[in-house]
C-alpha positions as CSV (number, residue, x, y, z in Angstrom):
1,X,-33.0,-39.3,-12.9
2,X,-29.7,-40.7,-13.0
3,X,-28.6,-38.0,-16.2
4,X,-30.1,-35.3,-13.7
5,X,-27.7,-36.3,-11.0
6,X,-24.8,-36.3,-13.2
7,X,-25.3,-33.0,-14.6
8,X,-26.9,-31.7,-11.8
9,X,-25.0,-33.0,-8.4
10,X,-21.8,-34.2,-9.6
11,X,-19.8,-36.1,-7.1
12,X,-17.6,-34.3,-5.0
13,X,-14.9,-36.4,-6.5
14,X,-15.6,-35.2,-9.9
15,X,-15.7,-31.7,-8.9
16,X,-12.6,-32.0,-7.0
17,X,-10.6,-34.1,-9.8
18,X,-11.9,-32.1,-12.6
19,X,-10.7,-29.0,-10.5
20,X,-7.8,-29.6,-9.8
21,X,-6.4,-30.9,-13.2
22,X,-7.0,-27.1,-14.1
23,X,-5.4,-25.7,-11.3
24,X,-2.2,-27.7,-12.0
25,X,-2.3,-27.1,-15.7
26,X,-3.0,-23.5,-15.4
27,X,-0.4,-23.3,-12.3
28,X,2.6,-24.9,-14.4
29,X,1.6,-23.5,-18.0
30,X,2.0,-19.7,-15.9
31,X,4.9,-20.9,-14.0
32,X,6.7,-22.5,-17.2
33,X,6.1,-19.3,-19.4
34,X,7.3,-17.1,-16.7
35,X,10.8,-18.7,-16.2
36,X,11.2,-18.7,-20.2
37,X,9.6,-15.0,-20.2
38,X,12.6,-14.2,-17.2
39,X,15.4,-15.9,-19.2
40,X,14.2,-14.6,-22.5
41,X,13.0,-11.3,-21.9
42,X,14.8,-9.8,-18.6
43,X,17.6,-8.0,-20.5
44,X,14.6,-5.9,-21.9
45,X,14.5,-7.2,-25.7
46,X,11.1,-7.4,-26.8
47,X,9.8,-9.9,-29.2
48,X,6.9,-9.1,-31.5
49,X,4.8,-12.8,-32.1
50,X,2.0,-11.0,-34.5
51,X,2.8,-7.6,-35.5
52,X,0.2,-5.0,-34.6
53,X,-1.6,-7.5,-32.2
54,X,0.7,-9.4,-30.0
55,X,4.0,-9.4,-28.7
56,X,6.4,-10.3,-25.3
57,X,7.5,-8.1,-22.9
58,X,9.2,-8.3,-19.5
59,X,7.2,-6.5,-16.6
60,X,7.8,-6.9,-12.8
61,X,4.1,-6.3,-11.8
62,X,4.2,-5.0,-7.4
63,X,0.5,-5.0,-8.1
64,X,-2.0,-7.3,-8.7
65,X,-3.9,-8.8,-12.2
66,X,-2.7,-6.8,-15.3
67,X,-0.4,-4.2,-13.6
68,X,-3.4,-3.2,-11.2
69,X,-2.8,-1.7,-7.2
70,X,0.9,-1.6,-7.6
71,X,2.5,-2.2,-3.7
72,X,-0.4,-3.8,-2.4
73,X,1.3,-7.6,-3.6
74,X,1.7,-9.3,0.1
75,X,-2.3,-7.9,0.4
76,X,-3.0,-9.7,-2.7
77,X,-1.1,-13.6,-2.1
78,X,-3.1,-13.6,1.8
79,X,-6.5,-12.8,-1.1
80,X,-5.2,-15.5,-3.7
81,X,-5.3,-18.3,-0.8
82,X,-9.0,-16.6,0.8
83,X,-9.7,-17.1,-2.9
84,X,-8.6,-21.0,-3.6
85,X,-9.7,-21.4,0.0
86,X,-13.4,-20.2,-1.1
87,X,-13.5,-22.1,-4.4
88,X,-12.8,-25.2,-2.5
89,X,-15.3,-24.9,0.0
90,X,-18.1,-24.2,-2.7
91,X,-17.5,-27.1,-5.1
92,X,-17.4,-29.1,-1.6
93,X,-20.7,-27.9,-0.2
94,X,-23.1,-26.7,-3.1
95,X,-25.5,-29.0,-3.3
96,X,-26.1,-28.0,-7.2
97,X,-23.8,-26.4,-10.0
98,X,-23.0,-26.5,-13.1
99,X,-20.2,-28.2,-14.7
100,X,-19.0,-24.6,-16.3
101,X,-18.9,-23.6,-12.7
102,X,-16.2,-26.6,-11.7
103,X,-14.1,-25.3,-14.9
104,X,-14.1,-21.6,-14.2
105,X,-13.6,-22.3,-10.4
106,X,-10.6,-24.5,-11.1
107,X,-9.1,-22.1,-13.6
108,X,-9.2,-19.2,-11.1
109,X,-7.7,-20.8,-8.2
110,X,-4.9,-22.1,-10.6
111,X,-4.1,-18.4,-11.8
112,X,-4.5,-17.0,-8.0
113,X,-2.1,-19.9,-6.7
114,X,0.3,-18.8,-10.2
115,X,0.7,-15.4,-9.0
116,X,0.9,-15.8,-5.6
117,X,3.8,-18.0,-5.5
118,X,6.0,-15.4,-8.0
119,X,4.5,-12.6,-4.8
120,X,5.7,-15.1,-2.6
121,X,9.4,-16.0,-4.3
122,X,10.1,-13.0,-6.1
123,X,8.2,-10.2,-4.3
124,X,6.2,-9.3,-7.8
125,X,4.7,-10.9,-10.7
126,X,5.9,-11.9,-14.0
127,X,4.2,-10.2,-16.9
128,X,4.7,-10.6,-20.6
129,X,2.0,-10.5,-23.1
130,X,1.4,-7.5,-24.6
131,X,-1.5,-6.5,-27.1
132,X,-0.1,-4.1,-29.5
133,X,-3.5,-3.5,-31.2
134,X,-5.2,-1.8,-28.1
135,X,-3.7,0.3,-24.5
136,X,-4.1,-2.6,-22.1
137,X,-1.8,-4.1,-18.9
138,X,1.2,-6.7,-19.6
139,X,-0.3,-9.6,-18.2
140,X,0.5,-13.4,-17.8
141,X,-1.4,-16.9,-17.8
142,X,-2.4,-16.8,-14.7
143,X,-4.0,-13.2,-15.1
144,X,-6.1,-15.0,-17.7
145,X,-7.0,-18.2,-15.9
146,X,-8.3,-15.9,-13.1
147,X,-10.0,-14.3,-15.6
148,X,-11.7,-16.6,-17.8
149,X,-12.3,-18.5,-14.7
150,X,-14.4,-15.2,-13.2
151,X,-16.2,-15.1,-16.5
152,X,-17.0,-19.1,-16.5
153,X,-17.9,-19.6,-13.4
154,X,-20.6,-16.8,-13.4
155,X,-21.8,-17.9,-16.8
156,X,-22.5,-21.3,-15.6
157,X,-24.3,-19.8,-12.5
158,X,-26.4,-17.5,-14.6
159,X,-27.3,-19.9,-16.9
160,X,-26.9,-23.1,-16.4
161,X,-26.6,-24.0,-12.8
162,X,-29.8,-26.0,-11.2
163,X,-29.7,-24.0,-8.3
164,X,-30.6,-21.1,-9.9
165,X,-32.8,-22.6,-12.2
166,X,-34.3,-24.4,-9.1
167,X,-34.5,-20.8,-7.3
168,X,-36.6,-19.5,-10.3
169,X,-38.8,-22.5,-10.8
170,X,-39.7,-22.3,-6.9
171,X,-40.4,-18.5,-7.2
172,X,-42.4,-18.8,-10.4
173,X,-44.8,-21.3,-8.6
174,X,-44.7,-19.0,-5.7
175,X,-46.2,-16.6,-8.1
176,X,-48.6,-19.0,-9.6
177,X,-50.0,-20.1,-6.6
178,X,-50.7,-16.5,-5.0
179,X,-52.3,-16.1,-8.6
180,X,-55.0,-18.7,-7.9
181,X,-55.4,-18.1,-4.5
182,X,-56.4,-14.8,-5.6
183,X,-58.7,-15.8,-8.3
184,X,-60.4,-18.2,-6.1
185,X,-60.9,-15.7,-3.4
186,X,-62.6,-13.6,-6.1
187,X,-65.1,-15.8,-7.5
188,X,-67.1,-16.5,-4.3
189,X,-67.1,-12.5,-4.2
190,X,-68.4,-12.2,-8.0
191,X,-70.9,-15.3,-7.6
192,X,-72.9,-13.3,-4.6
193,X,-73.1,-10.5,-7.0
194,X,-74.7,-12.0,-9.7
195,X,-77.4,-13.7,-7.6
196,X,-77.6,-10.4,-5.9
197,X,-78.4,-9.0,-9.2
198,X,-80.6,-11.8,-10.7
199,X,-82.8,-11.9,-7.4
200,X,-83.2,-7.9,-8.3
């Protein structure tokens, strides 16, 4: 019981510590990069890392993740805070979740906060990784936080949160009770027909 409730109903504490190391790692690993992407890259020199796959490049992004909705940034920083507001609430009132779900949760509200505050000091965001080997946005850290967060978080509620696997264990016995309920309505019915028959 005790291993249940600490993979199962992890202290808000934990949820809240565990979070929020992620959100200031992923908040200063974007902001860090950025001011070395700015200093490095502004001038507009390129710098290929891996030829053919990756390389830097310096992109003032009015938009949103990976170069998406461009104008709509002040839109976008009032959405990061709904955002790091939301995750907050749910890691303090969900009665069950997965641990994946406190990592993915902490990751996204650590890239939203990342590219809010270049919205909010700067009036766009800073972009600068660029894959060479396929057509896709300049993006940042914090594009991939929010992410990888996204994808974590929906993972561990897919797969391995309790409350979901509590939701589906409830509606399985749901079924198997109606099941019974249904066979034992039928035998009294099948019963009178065989002594209806055998009295023939």
């Amino acid at each position: 019981m005790e291993r249940d409730e600490l993979m199962y109903r992890p202290p808000r504490r934990w949820r809240f510590v565990v979070a929020s190391v992620l959100v200031v790692a992923f908040l200063v690993a974007d902001q860090l990069t950025k001011v070395a992407a700015r200093a490095a890259l502004a001038g507009g020199a390129d710098v290929t890392v891996i030829p053919g796959v990756l390389s830097f490049t310096y992109v003032e992004n009015t938009g949103v993740s990976f170069g998406l909705a461009a104008g709509f940034g002040p839109l976008f920083s009032l959405l990061a805070l709904v955002v790091v507001i939301g995750c907050a609430a749910y890691l303090w009132r969900a009665p069950l979740l997965s641990r994946l779900e406190v990592v993915g949760l902490g990751m996204l509200a650590g890239g939203a906060l990342g590219n809010a505050i270049d919205r909010v000091a700067f009036g766009f965001v800073t972009d600068f990784i660029a894959t060479d080997f396929i057509d896709f946005p300049v993006f940042n850290v914090a594009d991939i936080g929010v992410t990888v967060g996204v994808a974590l978080a929906l993972i561990g509620f897919a797969l391995f949160s309790p409350a979901n696997a509590d939701a589906k264990r409830r509606a399985k016995e749901d079924r198997s009770e109606r099941l019974a309920a249904r066979e034992q309505a039928g035998k009294p019915l099948r019963n009178k027909g065989s002594r209806g028959n055998g009295g023939r």
